[in-house]
VMD Tcl script that draws the C-alpha trace (Angstrom):
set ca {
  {72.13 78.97 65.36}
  {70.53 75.56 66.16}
  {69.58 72.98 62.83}
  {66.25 72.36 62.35}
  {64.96 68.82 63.66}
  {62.81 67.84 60.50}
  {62.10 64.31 61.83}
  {60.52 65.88 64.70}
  {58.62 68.25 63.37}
  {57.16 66.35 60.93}
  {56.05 63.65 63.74}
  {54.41 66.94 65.28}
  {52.58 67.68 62.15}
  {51.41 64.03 61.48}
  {50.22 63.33 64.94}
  {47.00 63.29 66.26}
  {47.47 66.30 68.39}
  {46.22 65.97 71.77}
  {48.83 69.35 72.19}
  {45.82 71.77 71.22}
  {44.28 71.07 74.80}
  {47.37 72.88 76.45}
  {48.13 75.22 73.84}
  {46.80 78.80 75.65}
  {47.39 80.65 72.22}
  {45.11 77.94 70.57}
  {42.74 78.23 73.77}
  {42.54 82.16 73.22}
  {42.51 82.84 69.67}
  {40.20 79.74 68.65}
  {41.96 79.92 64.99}
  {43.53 76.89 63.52}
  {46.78 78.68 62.04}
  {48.13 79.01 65.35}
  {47.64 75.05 66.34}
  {50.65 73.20 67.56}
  {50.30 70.96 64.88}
  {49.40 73.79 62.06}
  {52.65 75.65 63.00}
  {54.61 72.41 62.31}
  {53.39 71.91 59.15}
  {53.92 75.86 57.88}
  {57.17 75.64 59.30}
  {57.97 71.89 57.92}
  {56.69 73.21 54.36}
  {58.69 76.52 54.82}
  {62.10 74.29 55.32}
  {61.17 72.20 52.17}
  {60.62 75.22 50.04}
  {57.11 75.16 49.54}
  {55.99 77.66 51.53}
  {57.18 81.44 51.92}
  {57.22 83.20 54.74}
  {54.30 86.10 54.54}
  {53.46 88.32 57.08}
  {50.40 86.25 58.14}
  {52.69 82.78 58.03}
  {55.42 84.59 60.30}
  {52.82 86.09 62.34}
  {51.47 82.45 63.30}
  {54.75 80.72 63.78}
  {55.37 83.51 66.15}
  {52.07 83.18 68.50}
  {53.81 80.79 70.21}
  {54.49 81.30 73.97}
  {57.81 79.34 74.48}
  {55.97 77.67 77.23}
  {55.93 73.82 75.91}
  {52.53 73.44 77.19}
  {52.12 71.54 73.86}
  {54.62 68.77 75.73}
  {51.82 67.86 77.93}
  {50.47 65.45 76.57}
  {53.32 64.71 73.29}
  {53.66 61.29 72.44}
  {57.15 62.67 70.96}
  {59.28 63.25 74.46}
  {62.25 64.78 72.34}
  {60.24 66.91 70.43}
  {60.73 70.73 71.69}
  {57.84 72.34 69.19}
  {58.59 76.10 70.45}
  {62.38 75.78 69.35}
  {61.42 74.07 66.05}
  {59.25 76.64 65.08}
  {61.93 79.55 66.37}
  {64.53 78.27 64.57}
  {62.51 77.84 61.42}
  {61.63 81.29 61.32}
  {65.21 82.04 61.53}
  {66.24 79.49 58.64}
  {69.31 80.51 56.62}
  {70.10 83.33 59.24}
  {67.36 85.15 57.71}
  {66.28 88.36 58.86}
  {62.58 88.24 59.13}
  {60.62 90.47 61.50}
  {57.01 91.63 62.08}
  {56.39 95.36 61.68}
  {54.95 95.88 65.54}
  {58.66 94.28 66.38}
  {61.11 96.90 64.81}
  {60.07 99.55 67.56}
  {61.43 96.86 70.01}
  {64.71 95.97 67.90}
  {65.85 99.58 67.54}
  {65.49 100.10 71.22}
  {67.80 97.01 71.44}
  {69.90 98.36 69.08}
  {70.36 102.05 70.60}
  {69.60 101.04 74.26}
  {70.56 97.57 74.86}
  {67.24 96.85 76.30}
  {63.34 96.73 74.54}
  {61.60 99.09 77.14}
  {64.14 102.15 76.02}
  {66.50 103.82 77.88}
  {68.02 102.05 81.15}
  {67.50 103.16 84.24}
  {70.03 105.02 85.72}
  {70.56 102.31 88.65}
  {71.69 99.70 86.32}
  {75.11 101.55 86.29}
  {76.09 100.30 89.82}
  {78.63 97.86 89.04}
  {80.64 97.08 92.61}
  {83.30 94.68 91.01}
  {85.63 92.22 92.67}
  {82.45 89.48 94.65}
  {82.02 86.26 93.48}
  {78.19 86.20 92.75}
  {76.58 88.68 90.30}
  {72.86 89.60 89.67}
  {71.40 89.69 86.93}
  {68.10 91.40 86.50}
  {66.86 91.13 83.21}
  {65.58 94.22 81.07}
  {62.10 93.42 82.09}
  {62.75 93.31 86.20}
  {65.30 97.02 85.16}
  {62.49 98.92 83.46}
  {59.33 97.55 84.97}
  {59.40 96.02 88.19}
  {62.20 98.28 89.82}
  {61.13 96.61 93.41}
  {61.84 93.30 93.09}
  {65.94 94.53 92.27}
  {65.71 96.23 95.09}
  {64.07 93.19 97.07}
  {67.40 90.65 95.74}
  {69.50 93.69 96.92}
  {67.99 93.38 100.31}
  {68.23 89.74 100.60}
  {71.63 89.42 99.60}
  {72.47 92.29 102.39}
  {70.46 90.50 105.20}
  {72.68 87.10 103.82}
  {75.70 89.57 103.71}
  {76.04 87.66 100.41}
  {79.15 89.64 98.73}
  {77.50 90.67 95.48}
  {77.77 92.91 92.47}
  {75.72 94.35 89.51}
  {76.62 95.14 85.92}
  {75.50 97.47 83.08}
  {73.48 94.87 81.59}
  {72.51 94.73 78.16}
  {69.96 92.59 76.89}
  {70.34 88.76 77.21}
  {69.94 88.60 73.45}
  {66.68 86.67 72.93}
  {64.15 88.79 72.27}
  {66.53 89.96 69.43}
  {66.35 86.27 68.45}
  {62.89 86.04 69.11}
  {61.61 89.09 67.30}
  {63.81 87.67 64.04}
  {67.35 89.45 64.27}
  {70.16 86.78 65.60}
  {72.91 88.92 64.19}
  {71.74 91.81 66.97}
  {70.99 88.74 69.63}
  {74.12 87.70 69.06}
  {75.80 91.32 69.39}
  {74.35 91.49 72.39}
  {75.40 88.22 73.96}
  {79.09 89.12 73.05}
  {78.54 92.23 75.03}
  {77.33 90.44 77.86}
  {79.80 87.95 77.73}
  {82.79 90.44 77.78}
  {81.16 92.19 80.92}
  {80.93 88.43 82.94}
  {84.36 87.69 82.00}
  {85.42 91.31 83.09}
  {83.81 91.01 86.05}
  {85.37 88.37 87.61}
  {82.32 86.44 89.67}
  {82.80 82.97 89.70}
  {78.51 83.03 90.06}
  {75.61 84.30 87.80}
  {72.27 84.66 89.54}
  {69.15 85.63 87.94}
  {65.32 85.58 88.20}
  {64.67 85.90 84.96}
  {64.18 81.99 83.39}
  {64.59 83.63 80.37}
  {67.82 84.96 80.62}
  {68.97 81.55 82.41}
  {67.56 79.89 79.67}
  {69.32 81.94 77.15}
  {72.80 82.22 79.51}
  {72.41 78.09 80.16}
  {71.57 77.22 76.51}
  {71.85 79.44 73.91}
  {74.96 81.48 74.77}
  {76.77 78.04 74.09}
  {75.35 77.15 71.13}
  {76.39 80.79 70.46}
  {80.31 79.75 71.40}
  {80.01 81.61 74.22}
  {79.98 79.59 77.01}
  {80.16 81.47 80.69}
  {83.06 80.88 83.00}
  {80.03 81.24 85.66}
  {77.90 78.58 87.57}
  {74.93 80.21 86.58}
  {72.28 79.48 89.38}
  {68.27 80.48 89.27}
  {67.31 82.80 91.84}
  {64.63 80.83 93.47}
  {67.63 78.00 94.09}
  {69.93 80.33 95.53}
  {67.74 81.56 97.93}
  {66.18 78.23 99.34}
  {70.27 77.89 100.14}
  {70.90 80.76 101.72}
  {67.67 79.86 103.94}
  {68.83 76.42 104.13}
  {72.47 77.58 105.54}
  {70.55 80.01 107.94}
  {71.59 83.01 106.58}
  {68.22 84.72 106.31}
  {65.59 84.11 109.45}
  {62.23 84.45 107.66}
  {59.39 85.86 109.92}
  {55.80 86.88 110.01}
  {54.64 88.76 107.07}
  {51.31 90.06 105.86}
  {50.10 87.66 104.09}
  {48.35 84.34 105.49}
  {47.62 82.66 102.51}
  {49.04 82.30 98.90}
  {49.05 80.22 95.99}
  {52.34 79.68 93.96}
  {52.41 79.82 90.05}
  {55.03 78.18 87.87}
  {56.80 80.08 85.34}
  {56.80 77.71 82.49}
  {60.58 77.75 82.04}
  {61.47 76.97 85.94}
  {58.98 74.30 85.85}
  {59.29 72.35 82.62}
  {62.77 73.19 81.64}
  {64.88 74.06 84.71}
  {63.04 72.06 86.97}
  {62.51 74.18 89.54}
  {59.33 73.33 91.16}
  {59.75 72.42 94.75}
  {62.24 74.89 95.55}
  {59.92 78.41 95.70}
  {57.51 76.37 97.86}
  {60.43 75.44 100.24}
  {60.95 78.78 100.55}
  {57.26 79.55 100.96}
  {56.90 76.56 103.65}
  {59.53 78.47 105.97}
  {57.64 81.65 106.29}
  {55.61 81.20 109.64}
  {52.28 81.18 109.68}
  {51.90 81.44 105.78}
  {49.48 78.36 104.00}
  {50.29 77.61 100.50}
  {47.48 76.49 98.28}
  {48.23 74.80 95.10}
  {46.53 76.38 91.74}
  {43.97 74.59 89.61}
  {47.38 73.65 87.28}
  {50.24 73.46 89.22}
  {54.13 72.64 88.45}
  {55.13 70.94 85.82}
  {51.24 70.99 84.67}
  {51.02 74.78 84.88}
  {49.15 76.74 82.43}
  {50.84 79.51 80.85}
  {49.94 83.27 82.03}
  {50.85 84.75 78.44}
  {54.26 86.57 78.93}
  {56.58 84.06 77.51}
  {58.72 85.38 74.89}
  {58.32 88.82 74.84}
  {54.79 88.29 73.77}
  {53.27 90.80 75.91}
  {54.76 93.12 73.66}
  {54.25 90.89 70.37}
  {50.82 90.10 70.95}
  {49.68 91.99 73.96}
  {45.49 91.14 74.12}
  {46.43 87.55 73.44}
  {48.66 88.33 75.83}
  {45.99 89.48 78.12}
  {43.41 86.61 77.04}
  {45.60 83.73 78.39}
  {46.04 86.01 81.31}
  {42.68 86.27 82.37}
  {42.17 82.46 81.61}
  {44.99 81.54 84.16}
  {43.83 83.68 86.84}
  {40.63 81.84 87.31}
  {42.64 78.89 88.46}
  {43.73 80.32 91.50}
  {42.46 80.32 94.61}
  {39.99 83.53 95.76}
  {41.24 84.15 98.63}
  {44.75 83.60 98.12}
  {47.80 86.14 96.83}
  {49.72 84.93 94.11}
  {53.53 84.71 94.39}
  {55.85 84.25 91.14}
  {59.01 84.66 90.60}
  {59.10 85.44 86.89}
  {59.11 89.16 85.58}
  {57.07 88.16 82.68}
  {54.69 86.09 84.95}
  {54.31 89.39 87.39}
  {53.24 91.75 84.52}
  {51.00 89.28 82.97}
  {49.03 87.98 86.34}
  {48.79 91.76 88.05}
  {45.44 93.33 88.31}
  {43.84 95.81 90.46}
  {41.31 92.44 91.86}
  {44.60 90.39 92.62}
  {47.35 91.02 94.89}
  {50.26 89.63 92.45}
  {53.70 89.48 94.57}
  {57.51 88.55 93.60}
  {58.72 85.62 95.21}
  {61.91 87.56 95.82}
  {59.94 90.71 97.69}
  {57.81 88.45 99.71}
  {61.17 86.72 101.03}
  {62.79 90.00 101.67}
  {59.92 91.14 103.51}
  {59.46 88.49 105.68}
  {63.26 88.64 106.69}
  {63.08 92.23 106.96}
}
mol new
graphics top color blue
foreach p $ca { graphics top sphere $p radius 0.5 }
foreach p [lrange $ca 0 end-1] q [lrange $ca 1 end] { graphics top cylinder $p $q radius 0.2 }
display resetview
């Protein structure tokens, strides 16, 4: 597990906070506890001893989003808040979880994945290619579609692929308080890559790049994989003419930034690449757009943590877009939190498939 950074978390609880503009917990609650700034300070107090960690202290270290929306505007460019306050939480290899979290853990625990049992199509394992897919327990138990949309893309490419039994990438284990299960997963995980033999991971969850790209080596385990975000490895398979995108049903859309693939990985120009070689289709940027995006409330598991927050910031961020245009994402988190029965809400990796189809 990561140290603590006290020196910058105490320069986020001394500063003058211009953070709370682009904090959307902050924006939806209205309560100071869950302030950028306020969370330092619990969690700077908590590392020096003189504060324990109640329920209601826990509870606002955790309404935090993972988004770094508080970086904005951070006179402190170094400072990553949202990890500072995780890895408080988990000081000391503590285990310290929420009540509304445990039904979540022992589904990890039996299942491998928070929603429960897997599906059954997770099973399909087709060893021996070089690139493998992974979903993400979100995209397996939710948002079945958008597997089978990658699966179609990677066919139309005749991209030689393979799937795994996946467990669980191991941070919502982490995030819900348990690194010891986060960790057991990872290892699990890690065995199946090695076992597999791909030389490339693939996935469109920025979550579980995040937590493949990052935390698995703080972890010690370190992939043998070039591990590649799904929006990337698409644009390249478009850019080596492998897929021949054409007409679709939609004329106009609007594009919204996960917060990971936009302030972390990067990836901002490469979805609307993709979207700029559909014919005929207009792309219309969002009232906050790339690495300015607003959050849309489903980072960190906390649509299950804190679903009508959840929903709050949801509602707030679809205001900024466009009336008349769909929305295209390519985050599983993102898709769950921005779908409604007023807004057509579409995967970037289904809208590609369809237009090649």
């Amino acid at each position: 597990m990561a140290e603590v950074n006290m020196e910058q978390l105490l320069n986020c609880a001394l500063c003058p906070n211009m953070c709370r503009c682009d904090c959307p917990v902050l924006q939806a609650l209205a309560q100071e506890k869950v302030a950028p700034a306020a969370k330092a300070r619990f969690a700077a107090m908590h590392m020096h001893d003189h504060l324990s960690l109640s329920e209601e202290i826990i509870e606002a270290l955790a309404n935090c989003l993972g988004c770094r929306g508080c970086t904005v505007l951070c006179p402190f460019p170094e400072l990553n808040l949202c990890d500072e306050l995780l890895n408080s939480r988990l000081k000391e290899h503590q285990l310290i979880t929420l009540p509304s979290w445990e039904p979540y853990l022992a589904n990890l625990k039996k299942y491998g994945s928070p929603y429960g049992q897997k599906p059954p199509h997770v099973h399909k394992t087709g060893k021996g290619a070089e690139v493998i897919y992974f979903a993400g327990c979100t995209t397996l138990a939710n948002r079945p579609q958008s597997l089978a949309a990658v699966e179609n893309i990677f066919q139309q490419a005749k991209v030689s692929y393979q799937l795994m039994d996946e467990d669980c990438c191991g941070y919502p284990a982490e995030t819900w308080g348990n690194p010891d299960l986060a960790y057991k997963l990872a290892t699990e995980n890690y065995r199946k890559f090695k076992e597999s033999g791909a030389k490339t991971l693939v996935t469109g969850c920025p979550e579980c790049w995040l937590t493949f790209s990052s935390r698995y080596p703080e972890w010690n385990l370190e992939l043998p994989l070039e591990i590649i975000p799904a929006p990337t490895f698409f644009l390249k398979l478009l850019e080596e003419h492998l897929l021949q995108p054409k007409v679709t049903n939609l004329s106009t859309v609007s594009y919204h930034d996960p917060c990971i693939w936009a302030r972390t990985a990067g990836i901002m120009e490469e979805p609307r690449s993709i979207l700029n070689r559909i014919p005929n289709l207009t792309v219309i940027e969002p009232l906050a757009s790339k690495d300015h995006t607003h959050c849309c409330g489903g980072g960190r598991m906390f649509q299950l943590s804190f679903p009508k927050t959840a929903e709050s910031i949801a509602v707030t961020r679809l205001q900024e877009f466009p009336a008349q245009s769909a929305i295209v994402t390519s985050c599983p988190f993102c898709l769950e939190g921005l779908t409604t029965k007023e807004r057509k809400v579409i995967d970037l990796a289904e809208l590609l498939a369809e237009a090649c189809s």
